[in-house]
C-alpha positions, -999 to +999 in steps of 0.1 A: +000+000+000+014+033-009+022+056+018+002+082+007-028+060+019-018+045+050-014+083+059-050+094+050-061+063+069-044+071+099-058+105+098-097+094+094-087+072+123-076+092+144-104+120+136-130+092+144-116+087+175-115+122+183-152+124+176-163+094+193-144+107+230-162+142+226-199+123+220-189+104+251-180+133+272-208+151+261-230+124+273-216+118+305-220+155+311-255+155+301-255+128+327-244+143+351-264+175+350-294+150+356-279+131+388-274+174+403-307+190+393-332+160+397-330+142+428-337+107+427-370+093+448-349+083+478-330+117+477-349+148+497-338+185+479-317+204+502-335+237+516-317+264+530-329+287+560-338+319+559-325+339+590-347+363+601-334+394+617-335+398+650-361+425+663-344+449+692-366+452+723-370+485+733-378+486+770-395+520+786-402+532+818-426+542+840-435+580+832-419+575+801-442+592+773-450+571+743-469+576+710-496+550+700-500+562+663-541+558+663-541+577+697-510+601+699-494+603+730-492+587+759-477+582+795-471+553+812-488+548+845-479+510+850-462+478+842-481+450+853-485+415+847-511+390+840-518+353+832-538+342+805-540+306+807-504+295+811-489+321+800-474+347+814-485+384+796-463+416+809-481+448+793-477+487+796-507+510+809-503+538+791-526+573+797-537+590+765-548+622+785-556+642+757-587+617+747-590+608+784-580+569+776-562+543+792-547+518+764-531+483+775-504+470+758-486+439+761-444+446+759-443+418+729-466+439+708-449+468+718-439+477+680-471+496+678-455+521+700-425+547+696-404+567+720-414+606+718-396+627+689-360+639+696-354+683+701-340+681+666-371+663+653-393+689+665-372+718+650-373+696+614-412+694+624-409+738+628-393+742+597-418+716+580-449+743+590-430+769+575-432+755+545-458+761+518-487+739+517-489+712+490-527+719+473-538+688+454-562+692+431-572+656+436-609+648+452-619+662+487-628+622+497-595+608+487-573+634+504-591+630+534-582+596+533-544+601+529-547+629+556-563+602+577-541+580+573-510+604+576-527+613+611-530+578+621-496+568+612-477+580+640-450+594+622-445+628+633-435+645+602-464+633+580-481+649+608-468+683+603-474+682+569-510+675+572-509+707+599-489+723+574-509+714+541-547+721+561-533+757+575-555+783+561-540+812+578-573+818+592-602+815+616-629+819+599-651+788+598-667+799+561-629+790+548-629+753+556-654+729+550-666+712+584-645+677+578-614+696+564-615+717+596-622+684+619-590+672+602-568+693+607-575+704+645-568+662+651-539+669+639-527+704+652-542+688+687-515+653+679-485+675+670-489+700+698-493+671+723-459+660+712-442+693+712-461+698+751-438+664+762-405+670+742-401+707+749-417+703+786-437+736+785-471+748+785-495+745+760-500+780+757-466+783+745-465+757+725-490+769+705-475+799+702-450+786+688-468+764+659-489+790+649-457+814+647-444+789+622-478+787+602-482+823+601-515+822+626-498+844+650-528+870+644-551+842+653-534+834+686-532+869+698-571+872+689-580+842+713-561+856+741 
């Protein structure tokens, strides 16, 4: 056989063999992928655990003031403790003076509650009323709502913007419908609570104060 030949054979050889060890790997890749992503009947599929984070417990005191966002603030007058069946239930008693209401709340649903705003929130709350209102041109109904729920919220600068946004630089009950007025003396009334407890003065300067920033000193000086 010429040598020409043998050479060409040698080469188809060796191509088939090249061929046949790349099907074969292919194959027992494929394989593989199958024994990794489907687990066989006696096999259970791993699951991984989330972690939660852990939720810090704040602890407060007796006389501490509080704010329970559907009720403003609060005091508390007592920790007690109770037993309901067999378990052991350790709560706050907190006075809502304002609305003339005693609340109960047990210290592991405590997340309902939030210490009293910080001197430096209550300036950011100051400069908030200075600010212009935001007038929506949206329905009456619906921003009621959002008001609503910005009073109920507890958060103490949605509540000066509601005081802020409601402020019509005026007494005079022919310039605010009934509900808008109910609105925003709830939360006027909320806010100034807050400012009473964090700045530890009377109400009477308080509201001096808030009206200052809303430009209803004229107002306050008429009621005196």
């Amino acid at each position: 056989m010429p040598k020409k030949q043998k050479t060409k054979k040698v080469k188809k050889n060796k191509k088939i063999k090249k061929l046949k060890s790349s099907i074969k790997v292919k194959t027992s890749l494929k394989a593989s992928d199958k024994k990794t992503s489907i687990p066989g009947p006696d096999e259970k599929p791993e699951i991984k655990k989330i972690k939660k984070q852990p939720t810090e417990k704040r602890i407060y005191n007796l006389k501490d003031y509080v704010v329970y966002p559907k009720h403003g603030v609060g005091k508390i007058t007592a920790i007690e403790k109770a037993k309901i069946g067999d378990i052991d239930i350790q709560f706050y008693k907190i006075l809502v003076e304002k609305e003339k209401l005693t609340l109960t709340v047990p210290i592991n649903q405590q997340s309902k509650l939030r210490p009293i705003a910080s001197i430096n929130q209550i300036n950011k709350c100051i400069s908030i009323l200075k600010t212009k209102p935001k007038i929506k041109r949206t329905m009456w109904s619906r921003r009621a709502q959002e008001y609503d729920q910005k009073i109920n919220s507890g958060k103490i600068y949605e509540l000066a913007e509601v005081v802020k946004d409601l402020n019509k630089n005026t007494d005079i009950i022919a310039d605010q419908s009934y509900s808008e007025r109910q609105l925003f003396e709830k939360a006027y009334e909320r806010l100034k609570s807050e400012f009473e407890a964090v700045l530890k003065t009377s109400p009477e300067e308080v509201q001096k104060k808030m009206d200052k920033a809303l430009g209803r000193t004229n107002i306050s000086e008429n009621v005196e």
